[in-house]
C-alpha positions, 0 to 999 in steps of 0.5 A: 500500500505504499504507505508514504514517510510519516512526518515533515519536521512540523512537531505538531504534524509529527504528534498527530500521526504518533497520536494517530498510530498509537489510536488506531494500533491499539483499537483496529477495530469497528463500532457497537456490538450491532455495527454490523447492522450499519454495513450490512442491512437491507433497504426496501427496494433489495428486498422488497419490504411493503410498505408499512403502517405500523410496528406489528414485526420489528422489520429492522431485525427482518431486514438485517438477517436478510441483508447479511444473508446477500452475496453482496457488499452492501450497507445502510447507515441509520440516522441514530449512527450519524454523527451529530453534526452541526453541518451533516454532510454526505461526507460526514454521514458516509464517513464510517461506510467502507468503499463509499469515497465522498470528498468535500469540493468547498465544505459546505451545500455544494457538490462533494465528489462522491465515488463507488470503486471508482466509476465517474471517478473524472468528472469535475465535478462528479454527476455519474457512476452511481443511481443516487434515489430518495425512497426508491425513486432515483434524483438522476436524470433520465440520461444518469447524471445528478447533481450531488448536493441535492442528497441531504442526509439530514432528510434521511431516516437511513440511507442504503448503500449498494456496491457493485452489482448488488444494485442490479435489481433496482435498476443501476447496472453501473460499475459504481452502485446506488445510494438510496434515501430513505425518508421517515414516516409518521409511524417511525417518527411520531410527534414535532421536533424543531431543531437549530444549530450555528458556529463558524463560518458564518453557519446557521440551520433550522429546521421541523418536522412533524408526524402523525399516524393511526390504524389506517394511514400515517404522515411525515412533513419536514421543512429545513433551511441551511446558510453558511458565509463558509471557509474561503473568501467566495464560499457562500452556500444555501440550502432549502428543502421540504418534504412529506409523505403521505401512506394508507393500508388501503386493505389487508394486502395493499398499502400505498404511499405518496411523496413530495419534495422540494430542493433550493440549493446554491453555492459559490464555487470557490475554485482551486488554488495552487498547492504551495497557497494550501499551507499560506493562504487555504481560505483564498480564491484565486485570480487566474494566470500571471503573464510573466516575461517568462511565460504564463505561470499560475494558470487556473480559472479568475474566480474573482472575474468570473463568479462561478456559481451554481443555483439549483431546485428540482421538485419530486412528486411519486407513489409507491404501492405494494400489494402482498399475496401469500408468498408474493409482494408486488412492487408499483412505483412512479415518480416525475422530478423536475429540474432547473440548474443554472451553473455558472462556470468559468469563462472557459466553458460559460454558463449552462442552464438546464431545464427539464423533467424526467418520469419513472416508472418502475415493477418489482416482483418477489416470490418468497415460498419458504418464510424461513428463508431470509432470501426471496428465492425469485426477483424480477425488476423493470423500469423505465426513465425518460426526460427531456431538457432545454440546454443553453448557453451563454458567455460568462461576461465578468460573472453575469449572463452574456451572449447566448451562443447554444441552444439544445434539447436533449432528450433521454430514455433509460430502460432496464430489466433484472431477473434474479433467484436465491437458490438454496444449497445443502442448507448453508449454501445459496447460489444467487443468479441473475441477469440484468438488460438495459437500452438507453438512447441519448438525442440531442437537436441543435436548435442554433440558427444563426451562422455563427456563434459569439465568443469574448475575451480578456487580456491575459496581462490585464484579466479584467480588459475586454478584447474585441468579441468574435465570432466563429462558425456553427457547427451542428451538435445534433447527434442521436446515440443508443447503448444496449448491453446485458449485466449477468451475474453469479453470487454464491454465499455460505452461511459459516454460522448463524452470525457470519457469511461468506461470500463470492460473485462474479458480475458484468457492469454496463454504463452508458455516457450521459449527455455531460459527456456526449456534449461539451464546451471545448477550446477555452481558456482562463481568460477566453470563451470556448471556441477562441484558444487565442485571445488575440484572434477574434476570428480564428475558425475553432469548433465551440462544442465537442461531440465525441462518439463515445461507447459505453463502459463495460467490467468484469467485476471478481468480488469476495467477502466476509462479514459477521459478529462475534462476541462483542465484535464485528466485520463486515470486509470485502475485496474486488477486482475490475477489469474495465473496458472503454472507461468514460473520462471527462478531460480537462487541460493544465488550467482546468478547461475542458477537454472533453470526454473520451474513452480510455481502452482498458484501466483496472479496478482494484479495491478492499473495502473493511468495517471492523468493530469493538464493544470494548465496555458498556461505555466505550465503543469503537469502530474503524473503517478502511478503504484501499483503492487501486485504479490504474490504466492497462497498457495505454499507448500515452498513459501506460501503466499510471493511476487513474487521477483523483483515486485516494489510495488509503482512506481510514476513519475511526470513530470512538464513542464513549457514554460516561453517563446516560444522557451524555455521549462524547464521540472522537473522529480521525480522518486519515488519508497516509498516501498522496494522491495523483491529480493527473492521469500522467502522474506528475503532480500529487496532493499530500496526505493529511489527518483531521481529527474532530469532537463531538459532545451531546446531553440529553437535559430530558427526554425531550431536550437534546443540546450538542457541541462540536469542533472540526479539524480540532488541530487547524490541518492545512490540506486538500480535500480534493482536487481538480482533475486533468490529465496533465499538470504543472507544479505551479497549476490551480488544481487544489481546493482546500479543506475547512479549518478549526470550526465551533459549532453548537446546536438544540433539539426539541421534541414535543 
């Protein structure tokens, strides 16, 4: 693993990580007695659990013996395990879930890169790889794509993680999985609650909820609004969100349940700076490249000029029923989302405004004939996606809204199929086969008339001069593309004994590219539109759009695992391994501007996910989880054998939780990343490994009165929490987007 050398002369850097080791040596294990729980229970959708009114079985119980039965990685993480946060990111929730990476882009409501074995791992940011849904019901376009800070954890009464194939049978055939939200109810969530929080940075959040339920039919409804100044100097951050649901027992075999949300959300994009500014000066935005008699150095976007911002809201509307018969349950659901995104990017690639809706529909069927059985023995899925959205652009005029130079109508249909047994074998043994089919088309109809397309630029020695505006031929970006493949898969589980299973599974994935990927603004730079790769010719014939006719990408996915508990200890360890044809990255040139997408012929997938866990008293608990990730090009001609930019190699959190009294609980995180991480895909420039240590404190002044406290990054590390990812750097290259330093937050939670 390649573990880099421990320490750089800084005392207190070199007593963090002693600090670190000696923790870690001495615990090297994972969570409460019922961690595995955490990292290995089910979510409805897997197995089909009906939608329910009341607590007549305790389904918790149900659903983890049937999740640790699966011949998969997956886990669900219940609020009650998320850390008591005075600014809940999916970082933060997902931080103590193996193989689930989530990197924060700007700290606050923005959008973190979050990964699954490393699918959609090169987009900046990232928004595919995985099928992100709230109640079954996916927030992703039609055509794969998502905009992450539109999953909030805080809305969730657990959130389901499915790794690699186990997220076949809800309908994401993808190398990475799904992250499935799943929303409380009248019936789990009884009564009011109002809650506020505040600290550093100028965060504040409130927020309600209420519910309501009686024989026949519950309800839930929530509102919360969050705003922060933030860390660095253009970091600002909002975000507003409602949400309810309504379910009936319609009779004795049929329950229906009805949803609505709502999602404001908007963030400056503060952008990266260099690397040598992490250490000085990590709350600064940067100005752009510095002309010098030498040449241009610094480069990266004018974040000062430009004002890259996104707003973003989308609404969701939806049912989901469920009729049981005897040893079948049947599965209805439909869902309508509708999205309005305006992303302010840089000059380089202007501004996109998308506006569209997408409906869903989507069966599922299982056949259980044996109660005994924890496992359905037959599965059978479909569903159904199609959307369509108004695409335009326009130039980036010193941060506002210039010339329109696009005008597109993209239009998408996913359509997926899944077929699926759990057979039993010799009463330990169960052989689980399946078979996965999905079609997906991508349209795109240039509705550009003019002849030409405007461009603007700046004068790289003085940013903020305009140059004469310019003009370069249109040329059609209407394409009509379709993808087809069929994911099969064998997964074999062996019951070691009645708390532990083995597990193997071999599998295919398939992932079409989304419309980010089939259309993209090309030939820009830091202080020009695209289309003008030189600021000093207004005229000069270059194409504006890149319309790469891309294949999909494929992998052959080994996997094995082995999770259980025993006496006060718990595991839950996977490994796999992909070998990934036609992987789809998203390139961007040394000063950020995009290149494009384009397929690479074979990289490969390593990865060892592990979630270990102690109970070592009644007052102290312990977990640490750990993620190895070893992605690599296969033989290519320009990159050879190099690793895939922007993987984190090692990633370790512990988490210690000690209740010294009843109502008061301190908890202590560490963040630890102990390797440098490439930020090209040649391998010239690499971001430094860092630890981030945490603490956290609630008492419970009555059963109804909660209050908290909490310090972030307790020790003020400067580091990079993530980066900008191209496929060449320089040394002196904008690529680094800091992390927050020291915060002090402080929050009340009342029930009535």
């Amino acid at each position: 693993m390649d573990l880099t050398t421990i320490g750089d002369g800084n005392l207190r850097h070199l007593l963090k990580k002693t600090c670190y080791y000696t923790i870690t040596t001495t615990l090297v294990l994972l969570s409460r007695e019922d961690s595995w729980g955490q990292t290995a229970s089910p979510g409805a959708p897997v197995i089909l659990k009906p939608v329910i009114l009341d607590s007549r079985e305790n389904s918790h119980a149900i659903l983890s013996k049937r999740f640790a039965s699966m011949a998969g990685a997956v886990s669900v993480i219940d609020k009650n395990e998320m850390p008591f946060s005075g600014n809940l990111t999916m970082a933060r929730a997902l931080e103590q879930t193996p193989g689930v990476v989530v990197q924060n882009f700007f700290g606050g409501n923005d959008q973190p890169r979050i990964q699954i074995r490393g699918s959609g791992l090169q987009q900046n940011p990232v928004e595919r790889g995985i099928l992100v849904m709230r109640d079954g019901l996916p927030l992703n376009r039609a055509d794969g794509s998502y905009i992450a800070g539109l999953a909030n954890p805080r809305d969730a009464e657990t959130l389901e993680i499915y790794r690699g194939y186990m997220a076949n049978r809800i309908g994401a055939t993808v190398l990475g999985g799904a992250i499935n939200s799943v929303s409380p109810t009248g019936t789990s969530e009884p009564g009011a609650v109002l809650s506020g929080s505040g600290g550093s940075f100028g965060q504040y959040n409130f927020g309600g909820q209420v519910g309501f339920s009686d024989e026949t039919r519950d309800g839930f409804f929530s509102f919360e609004h969050n705003n922060r100044e933030g860390f660095r100097d253009y970091n600002s951050s909002d975000r507003t969100g409602l949400s309810g649901n309504i379910g009936f027992r319609v009779n004795d075999i049929t329950t229906t349940r009805f949803f609505a949300g709502y999602t404001d959300l908007g963030f400056d994009v503060s952008g990266p700076i260099p690397k040598y500014e992490i250490k000085k000066h990590p709350e600064m935005s940067w100005s752009g490249p510095i002309v010098t008699p030498q040449g241009v150095v610094n480069p990266g976007p004018n974040v000062w000029r430009d004002r890259p911002r996104r707003d973003a809201s989308q609404y969701l509307i939806g049912n989901r029923s469920t009729i049981e018969l005897g040893s079948h349950i049947y599965d209805i659901a439909l869902g309508y989302t509708n999205t309005e995104d305006m992303f302010r990017f840089p000059i380089s690639a202007g501004v996109k405004q998308s506006d569209g809706g997408d409906f869903t529909g989507l069966f599922r069927y299982a056949y259980t004939p044996d109660k005994s059985n924890p496992l359905p023995l037959v599965e059978l899925a479909g569903n159904y996606t199609n959307g369509s959205m108004d695409r335009d652009y326009y130039l980036n005029f010193s941060g506002g809204k210039g010339d329109k130079f696009g005008d597109n109508k993209l239009k998408s249909t996913t359509v997926s199929f899944f077929a699926g047994m759990n057979i039993p074998l010799f009463q330990r043994f169960t052989i689980s086969p399946s078979l996965s089919y999905a079609h997906a088309r991508r349209d795109n109809d240039d509705e550009w008339r003019k002849n030409t397309r405007p461009t603007i630029a700046y004068n790289p020695r003085m940013p903020d001069r305009l140059l004469p505006n310019g003009a370069v031929p249109a040329e059609n970006t209407s394409y009509n593309r379709s993808y087809s493949g069929l994911s099969p898969a064998l997964g074999i589980s062996y019951a070691l004994t009645q708390r532990q299973t083995l597990y193997t599974a071999l599998s295919r994935s398939f992932e079409p590219p989304t419309h980010d990927d089939l259309l993209a603004t090309v030939n820009g730079t830091p202080n020009t539109s695209a289309g003008r790769p030189n600021p000093a010719m207004p005229n000069l014939k270059s194409k504006m759009f890149a319309t790469p006719d891309l294949d999909d990408q494929t992998a052959t996915t080994l996997e094995g695992g082995w999770r259980g508990n025993f006496e006060g200890y718990s595991w839950d360890l996977s490994t796999y391994y992909s070998w990934v044809n036609d992987e789809l990255l998203s390139l961007r040139d040394v000063s950020g501007a995009p290149l494009g997408a384009v397929n690479a012929d074979k990289t490969r997938h390593f990865g060892i996910d592990a979630a270990i866990g102690w109970k070592i008293n009644a007052s102290i608990t312990a977990r640490i989880a750990y993620t190895y990730q070893r992605f690599t090009f296969h033989d290519d001609p320009l990159r050879h054998n190099n690793y895939l930019a922007g993987a984190l190699r090692n990633i370790i959190n512990t988490m210690i939780q000690y209740h010294p009294t009843e109502p008061w609980i301190w908890q202590g995180n560490i963040h630890w990343v102990p390797t440098r991480t490439p930020v090209d895909n040649m391998n010239t420039l690499y971001s430094d490994d860092y630890v981030v240590v945490d603490l956290r404190s609630e008492y419970s002044l009555n059963k109804n009165l909660r209050i908290f406290g909490e310090i972030t990054n307790i020790f003020n590390e400067k580091y990079a929490s993530s980066t900008i990812i191209s496929d060449r750097a320089t040394p002196d290259q904008a690529a680094f987007l800091p992390g927050e330093g020291r915060g002090f937050f402080a929050g009340i939670k009342a029930k009535f």
